[in-house]
N, C-alpha and C positions, 0 to 999 in steps of 0.2 A: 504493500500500500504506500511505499517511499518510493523516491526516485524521480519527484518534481519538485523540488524545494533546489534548483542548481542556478547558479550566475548565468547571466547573458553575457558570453563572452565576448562580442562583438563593443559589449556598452564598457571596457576594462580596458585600463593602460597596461604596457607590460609588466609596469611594478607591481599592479594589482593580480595579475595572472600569477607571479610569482608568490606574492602572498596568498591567494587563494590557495593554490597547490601546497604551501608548506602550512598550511594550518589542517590542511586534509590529510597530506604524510603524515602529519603527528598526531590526528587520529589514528590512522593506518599502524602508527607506532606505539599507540597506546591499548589498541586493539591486541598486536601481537604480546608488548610485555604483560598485559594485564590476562590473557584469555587462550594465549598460542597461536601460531602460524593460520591455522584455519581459522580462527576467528575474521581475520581480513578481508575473510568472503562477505560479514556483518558492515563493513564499510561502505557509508552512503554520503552523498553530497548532501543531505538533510538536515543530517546532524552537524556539519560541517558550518552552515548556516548559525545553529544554534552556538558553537562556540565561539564562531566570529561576532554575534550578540555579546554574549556574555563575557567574553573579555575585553569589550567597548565599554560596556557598561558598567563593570568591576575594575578595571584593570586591572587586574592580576599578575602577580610576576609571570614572566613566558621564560622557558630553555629553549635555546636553538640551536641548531647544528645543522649540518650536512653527513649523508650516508648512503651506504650502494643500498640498492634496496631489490630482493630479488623478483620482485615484480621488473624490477629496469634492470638488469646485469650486465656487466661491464662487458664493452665497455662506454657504457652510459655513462656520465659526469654523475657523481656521489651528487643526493636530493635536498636542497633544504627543506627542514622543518621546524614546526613551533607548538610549542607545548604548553600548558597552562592546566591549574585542576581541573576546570572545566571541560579540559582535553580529555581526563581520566571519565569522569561523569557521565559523560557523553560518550565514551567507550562504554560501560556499563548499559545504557541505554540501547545505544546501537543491539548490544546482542538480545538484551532481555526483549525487543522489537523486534526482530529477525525470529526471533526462537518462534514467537506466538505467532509471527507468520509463515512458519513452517507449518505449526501446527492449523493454522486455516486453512491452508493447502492441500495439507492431510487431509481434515473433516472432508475437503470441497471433494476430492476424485481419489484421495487415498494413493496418490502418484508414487512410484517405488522411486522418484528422485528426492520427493520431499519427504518422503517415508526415512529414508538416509540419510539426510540435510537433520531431520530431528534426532537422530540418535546420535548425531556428528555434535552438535550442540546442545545437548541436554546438559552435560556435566558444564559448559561453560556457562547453562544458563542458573544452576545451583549454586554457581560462584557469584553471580552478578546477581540472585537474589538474598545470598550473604549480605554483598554491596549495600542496596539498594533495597533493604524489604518493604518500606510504604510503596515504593511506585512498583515496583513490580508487582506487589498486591493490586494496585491500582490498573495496572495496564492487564492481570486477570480475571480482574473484576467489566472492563469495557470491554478487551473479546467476548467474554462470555455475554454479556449483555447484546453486542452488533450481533452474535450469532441466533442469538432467539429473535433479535425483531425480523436480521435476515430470512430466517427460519419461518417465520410468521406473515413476511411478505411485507409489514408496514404497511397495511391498506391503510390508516388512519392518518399516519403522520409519515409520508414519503421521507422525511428527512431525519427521521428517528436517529436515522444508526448514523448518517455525519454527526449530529449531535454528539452524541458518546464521544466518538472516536476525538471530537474537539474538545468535549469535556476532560477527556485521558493529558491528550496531547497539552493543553493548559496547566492542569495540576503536574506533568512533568517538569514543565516550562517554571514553574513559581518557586520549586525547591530553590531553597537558601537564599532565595534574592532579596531579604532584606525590605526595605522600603520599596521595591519596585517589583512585588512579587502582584498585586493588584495587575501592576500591568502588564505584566510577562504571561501571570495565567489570562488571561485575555488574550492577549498576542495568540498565544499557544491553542488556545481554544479558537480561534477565528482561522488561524492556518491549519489547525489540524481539519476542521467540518472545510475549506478548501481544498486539502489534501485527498480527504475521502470522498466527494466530488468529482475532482480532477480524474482519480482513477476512474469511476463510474463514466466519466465521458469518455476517457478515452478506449476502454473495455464495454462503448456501448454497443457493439455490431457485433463479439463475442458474447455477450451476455444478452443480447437479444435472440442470437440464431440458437444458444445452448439451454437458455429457460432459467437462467441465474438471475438471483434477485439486481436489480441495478432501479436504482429512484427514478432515474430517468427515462429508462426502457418504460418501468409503472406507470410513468405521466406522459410517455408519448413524444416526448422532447425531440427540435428537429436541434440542429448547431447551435442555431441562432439564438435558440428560448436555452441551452447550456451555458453557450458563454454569454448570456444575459448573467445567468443564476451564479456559475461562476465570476463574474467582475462584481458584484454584492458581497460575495463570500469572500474575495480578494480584499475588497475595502475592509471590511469587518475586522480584516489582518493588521490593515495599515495603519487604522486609526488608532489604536495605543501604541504602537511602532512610531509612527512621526512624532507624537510625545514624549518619547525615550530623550534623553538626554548622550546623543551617539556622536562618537567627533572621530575615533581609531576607526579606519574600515567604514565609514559610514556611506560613500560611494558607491565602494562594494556592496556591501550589504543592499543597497538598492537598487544595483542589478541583478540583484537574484529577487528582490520580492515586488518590483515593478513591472518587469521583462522576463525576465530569467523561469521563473514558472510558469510561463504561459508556453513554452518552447513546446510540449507534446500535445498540448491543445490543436498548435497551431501548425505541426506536421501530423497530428490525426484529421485535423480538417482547415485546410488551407485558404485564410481568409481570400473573398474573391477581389479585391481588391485595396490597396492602401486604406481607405476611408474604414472600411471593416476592420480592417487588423488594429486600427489605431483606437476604434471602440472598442475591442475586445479586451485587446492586452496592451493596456496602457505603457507607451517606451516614454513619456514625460514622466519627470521628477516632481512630487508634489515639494512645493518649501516646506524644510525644519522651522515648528515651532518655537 
């Protein structure tokens, strides 16, 4: 259900490319020391976002460095990276959200890849709910909830289960922030119900020809009436986001949540012209408050 929270690369200087990639290496590096090698498969641009927030926000000390990395083997040039708690945190996270989407996986078709995927990550995910036992309580308590309303169809409330999944994704979002945990779980709640959306649109021609629950398949929805429902669900993100108090990365950060997640939108259904695309997926910067 991750995999559209990423930069528009196009909207990034090259310093910014460079900093993207090394806050994501050291995910990728916090993923391995905290969980092992295979954990790295749990590595998303998602959560990458999230740490890029949170160390704007915080400023926390960062470690950096440079390393071969064997995803690039030499003779590639050794990777910078950037490290901070939040680095570790958001490792925790990554898997214990990977894990439970193995396990949806399973439920959906019982697939002997994700059948494998679960038993590859079980033991990391006993480690990350050591870590982390409120949220990962929290994040089994929203699958199993998205899985009954899925199960039930949501005639009532087409948007039940983005709900959850924004309610989850918020209370992740609010751990330890302090004074700004109001607006972080908001944040995290407004992108998480975009998140769970976004997939729905873009798995809606598979989940319409297979019989899979999708809100949108429910209501009929053409492109047009989606990326209506998604640019609402977007704003909803933004608006305690522009409030943030963001100065590190603050750029960046909004080419991934201006631009930057509209990108599988807008290659599952390609705006027909400028005028479209500039409704849909907003590439203007609103001003910091």
């Amino acid at each position: 259900m991750f995999g559209f929270v990423a930069a528009d690369a196009g909207a990034l200087s090259e310093e910014e490319k460079e900093r993207y990639r090394a806050v994501y290496c050291g995910l990728c590096r916090a993923l391995r020391d905290r969980y092992g090698q295979l954990s790295r498969a749990c590595l998303t641009y998602d959560l990458t976002f999230f740490v890029l927030l949170c160390n704007s926000l915080h400023e926390p000390a960062e470690t950096q460095g440079a390393s071969h990395c064997v995803m690039h083997p030499a003779p590639a040039p050794p990777r910078p990276w950037a490290r901070s708690a939040w680095t570790d945190y958001a490792a925790d996270l990554s898997v214990a959200l990977a894990y439970h989407k193995v396990l949806d996986d399973v439920a959906d078709d019982g697939d002997l890849k994700a059948r494998a995927a679960e038993r590859l990550l079980a033991g990391a995910y006993e480690r990350a709910r050591a870590c982390i036992p409120e949220q990962c309580a929290e994040i089994e308590r929203a699958m199993a909830a998205i899985r009954a309303i899925e199960q039930g169809g949501a005639a009532d409330d087409p948007d039940a289960a983005a709900h959850e999944f924004g309610r989850m994704l918020g209370r992740l979002f609010a751990r330890d922030q302090g004074f700004w945990a109001a607006a972080m779980e908001e944040l995290g709640r407004g992108l998480g119900r975009f998140i769970y959306l976004m997939d729905a649109a873009v798995d809606f021609a598979d989940d319409a020809a297979s019989g899979s629950y999708n809100p949108f398949v429910a209501l009929g929805s053409d492109s047009e009436a989606m990326r209506a429902t998604l640019a609402l669900a977007a704003a909803d993100a933004a608006a305690p986001y522009e409030h943030l108090p963001l100065v590190q990365d603050a750029h960046l950060m909004d080419a991934i949540l201006y631009s930057g997640i509209w990108a599988q939108f807008n290659k599952a259904y390609p705006p027909q012209d400028a005028l479209a695309q500039n409704e849909g997926s907003p590439q203007s910067e609103p001003p910091r408050n």
